[in-house]
C-alpha positions in Angstrom: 25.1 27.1 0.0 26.9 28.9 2.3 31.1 30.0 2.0 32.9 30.2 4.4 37.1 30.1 5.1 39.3 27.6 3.7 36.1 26.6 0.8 37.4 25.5 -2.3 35.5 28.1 -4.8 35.5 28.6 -8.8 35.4 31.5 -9.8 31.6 32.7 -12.0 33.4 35.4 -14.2 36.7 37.1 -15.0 38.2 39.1 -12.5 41.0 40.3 -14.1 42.7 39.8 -17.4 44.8 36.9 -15.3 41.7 35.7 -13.3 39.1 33.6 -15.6 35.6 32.5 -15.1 36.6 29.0 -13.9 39.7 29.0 -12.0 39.4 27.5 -8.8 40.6 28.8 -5.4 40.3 29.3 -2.1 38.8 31.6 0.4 41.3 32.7 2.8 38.9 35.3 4.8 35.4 36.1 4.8 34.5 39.5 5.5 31.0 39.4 5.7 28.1 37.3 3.7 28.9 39.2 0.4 33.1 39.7 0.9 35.6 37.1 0.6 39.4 37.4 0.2 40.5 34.6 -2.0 43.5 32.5 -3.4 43.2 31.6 -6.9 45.9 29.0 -8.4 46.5 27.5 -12.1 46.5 23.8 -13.4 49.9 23.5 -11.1 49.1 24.5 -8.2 50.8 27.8 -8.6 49.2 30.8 -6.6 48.2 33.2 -9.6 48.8 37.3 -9.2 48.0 39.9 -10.7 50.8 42.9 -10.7 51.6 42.6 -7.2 48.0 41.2 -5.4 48.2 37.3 -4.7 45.2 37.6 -3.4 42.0 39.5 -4.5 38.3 40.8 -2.8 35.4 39.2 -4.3 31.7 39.2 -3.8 29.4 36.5 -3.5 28.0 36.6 -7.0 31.7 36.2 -8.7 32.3 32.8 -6.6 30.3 29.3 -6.1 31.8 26.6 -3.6 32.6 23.1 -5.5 
């Protein structure tokens, strides 16, 4: 299935020590058919970071659309 902007996506695997293999998001640019720039957020709604990144570059294989 193909992503493209503004998808809602979970993510397939941790990212980071803040960014867990099923936290949802959103893609807010994509690159190319393998690079997207996402959003992730928490239970609340709150836009999740990571130091000072709010928003992170992912592959293809670390997201699925839901």
């Amino acid at each position: 299935m193909e992503i493209k902007q503004y998808d809602v996506v979970e993510l397939t695997e941790d990212i980071n020590p803040n960014l867990k293999k099923g936290m949802h998001g959103a893609v807010l640019e994509k690159y190319n058919e393998d690079a997207y720039e996402i959003e992730v957020i928490d239970k609340n709604g709150n836009t999740l970071s990571f130091g000072t990144d709010y928003t992170f570059t992912v592959n293809k294989k670390q997201i699925a659309k839901i």
